[in-house]
C-alpha positions as CSV (number, residue, x, y, z in Angstrom):
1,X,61.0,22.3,111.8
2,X,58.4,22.8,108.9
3,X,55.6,24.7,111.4
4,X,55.1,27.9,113.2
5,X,55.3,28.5,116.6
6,X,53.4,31.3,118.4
7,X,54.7,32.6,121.7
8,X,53.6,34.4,124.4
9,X,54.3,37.9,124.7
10,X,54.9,38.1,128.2
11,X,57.3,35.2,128.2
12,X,59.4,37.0,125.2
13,X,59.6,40.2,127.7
14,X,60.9,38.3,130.2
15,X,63.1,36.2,129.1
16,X,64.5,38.3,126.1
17,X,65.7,35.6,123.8
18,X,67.9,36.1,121.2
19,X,68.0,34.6,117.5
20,X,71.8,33.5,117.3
21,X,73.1,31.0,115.4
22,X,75.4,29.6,117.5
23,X,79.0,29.6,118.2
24,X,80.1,27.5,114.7
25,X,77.4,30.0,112.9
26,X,75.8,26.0,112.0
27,X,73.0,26.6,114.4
28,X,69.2,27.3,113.0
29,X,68.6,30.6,114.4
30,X,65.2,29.2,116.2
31,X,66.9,27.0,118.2
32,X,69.1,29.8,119.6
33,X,65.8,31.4,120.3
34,X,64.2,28.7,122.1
35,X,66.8,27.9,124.3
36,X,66.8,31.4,125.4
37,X,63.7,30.6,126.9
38,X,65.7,28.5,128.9
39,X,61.8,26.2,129.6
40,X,60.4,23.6,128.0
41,X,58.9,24.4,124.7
42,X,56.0,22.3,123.8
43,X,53.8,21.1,120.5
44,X,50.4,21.0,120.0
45,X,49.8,17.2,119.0
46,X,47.0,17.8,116.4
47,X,50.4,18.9,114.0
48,X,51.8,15.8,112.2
49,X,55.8,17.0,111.8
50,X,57.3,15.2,109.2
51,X,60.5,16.3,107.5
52,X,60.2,13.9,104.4
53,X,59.2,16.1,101.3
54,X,57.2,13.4,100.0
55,X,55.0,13.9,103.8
56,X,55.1,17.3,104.5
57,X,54.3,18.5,107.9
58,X,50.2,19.5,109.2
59,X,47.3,17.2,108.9
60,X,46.9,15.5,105.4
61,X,43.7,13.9,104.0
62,X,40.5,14.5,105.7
63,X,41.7,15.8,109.0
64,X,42.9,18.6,106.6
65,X,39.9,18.6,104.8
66,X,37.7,19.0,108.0
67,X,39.9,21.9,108.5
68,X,39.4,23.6,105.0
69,X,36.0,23.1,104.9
70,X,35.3,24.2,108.6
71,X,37.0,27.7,107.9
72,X,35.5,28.0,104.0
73,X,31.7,27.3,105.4
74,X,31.8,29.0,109.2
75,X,32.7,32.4,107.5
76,X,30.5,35.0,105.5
77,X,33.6,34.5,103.2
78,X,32.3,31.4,101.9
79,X,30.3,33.1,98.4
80,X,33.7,35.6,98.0
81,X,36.4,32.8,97.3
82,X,34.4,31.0,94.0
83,X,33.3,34.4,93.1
84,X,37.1,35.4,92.9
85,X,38.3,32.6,91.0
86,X,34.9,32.2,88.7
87,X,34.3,35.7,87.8
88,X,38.0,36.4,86.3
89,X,37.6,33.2,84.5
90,X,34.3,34.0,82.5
91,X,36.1,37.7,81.9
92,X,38.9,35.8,80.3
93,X,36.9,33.2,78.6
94,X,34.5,35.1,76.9
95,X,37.7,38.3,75.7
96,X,39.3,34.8,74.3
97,X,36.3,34.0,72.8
98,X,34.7,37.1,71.0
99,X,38.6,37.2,69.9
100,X,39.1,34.4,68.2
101,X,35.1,34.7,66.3
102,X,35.6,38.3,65.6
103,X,39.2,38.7,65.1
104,X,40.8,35.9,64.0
105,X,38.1,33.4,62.4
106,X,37.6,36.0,59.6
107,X,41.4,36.2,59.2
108,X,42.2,32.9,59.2
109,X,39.2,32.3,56.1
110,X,40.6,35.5,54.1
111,X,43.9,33.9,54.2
112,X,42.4,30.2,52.9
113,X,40.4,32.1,50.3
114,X,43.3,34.1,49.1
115,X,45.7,30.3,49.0
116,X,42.5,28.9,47.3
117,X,42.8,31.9,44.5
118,X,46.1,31.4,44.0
119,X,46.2,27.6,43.4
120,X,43.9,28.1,40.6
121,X,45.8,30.4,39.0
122,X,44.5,29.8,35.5
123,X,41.2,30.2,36.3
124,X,39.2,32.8,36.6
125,X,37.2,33.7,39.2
126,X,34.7,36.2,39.9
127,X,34.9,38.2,42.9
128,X,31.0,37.0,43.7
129,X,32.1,33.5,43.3
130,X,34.5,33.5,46.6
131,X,33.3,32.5,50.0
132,X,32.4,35.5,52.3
133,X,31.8,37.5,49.2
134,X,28.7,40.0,50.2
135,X,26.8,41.5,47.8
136,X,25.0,44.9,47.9
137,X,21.7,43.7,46.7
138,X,19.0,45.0,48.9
């Protein structure tokens, strides 16, 4: 079927259909439904069914895009959804970032310094003479 259907309330109460799925058990259980109706069950046209994956069902290209873009700008939603995926980006950006400057970068040279040190093992070398060496000279 690939849609939704909405029915009326009043028709449901009457009619009282039932989801069954036939006498085999083969039956989709909406057909059962629908024919308890025992009408004529009609689609709005605008809905393109299709039942090829590669073409799914509802209106592609820019009669989907008038859609999305009537419903993102006719609301007072409009400023909420990039908020929502922009905020928690910057958040997790900027933890990455003060991460890896803080955290790791100093790491990662403390290790090279220490594989420097010992590839010139029979030098020797001054504690002032590695990198990121600070001296107390004020």
């Amino acid at each position: 079927f690939n849609g939704a259907t909405i029915y009326p309330i009043k028709k449901i109460r009457e009619k009282n259909p039932q989801y069954d799925v036939g006498e085999d058990g083969q039956r989709c259980e909406h057909i059962g439904f629908n024919l308890g109706f025992q009408t004529a069950m009609f689609m709005n046209p605008k809905w393109a069914m299709n039942v090829h994956p590669a073409n799914p069902g509802g209106p592609s290209g820019w009669r989907a895009m008038k859609n999305v873009f009537g419903f993102l700008f006719a609301t007072k939603l409009t400023f909420i959804f990039p908020l929502q995926i922009l905020l928690p980006m910057i958040i997790y950006v900027y933890a990455i970032m003060v991460l890896g400057m803080e955290l790791l970068y100093p790491l990662l040279i403390r290790i090279m310094v220490v594989a420097i040190v010992k590839t010139k093992s029979r030098k020797i070398i001054r504690r002032s003479a590695l990198p990121l060496h600070t001296s107390k000279e004020t």
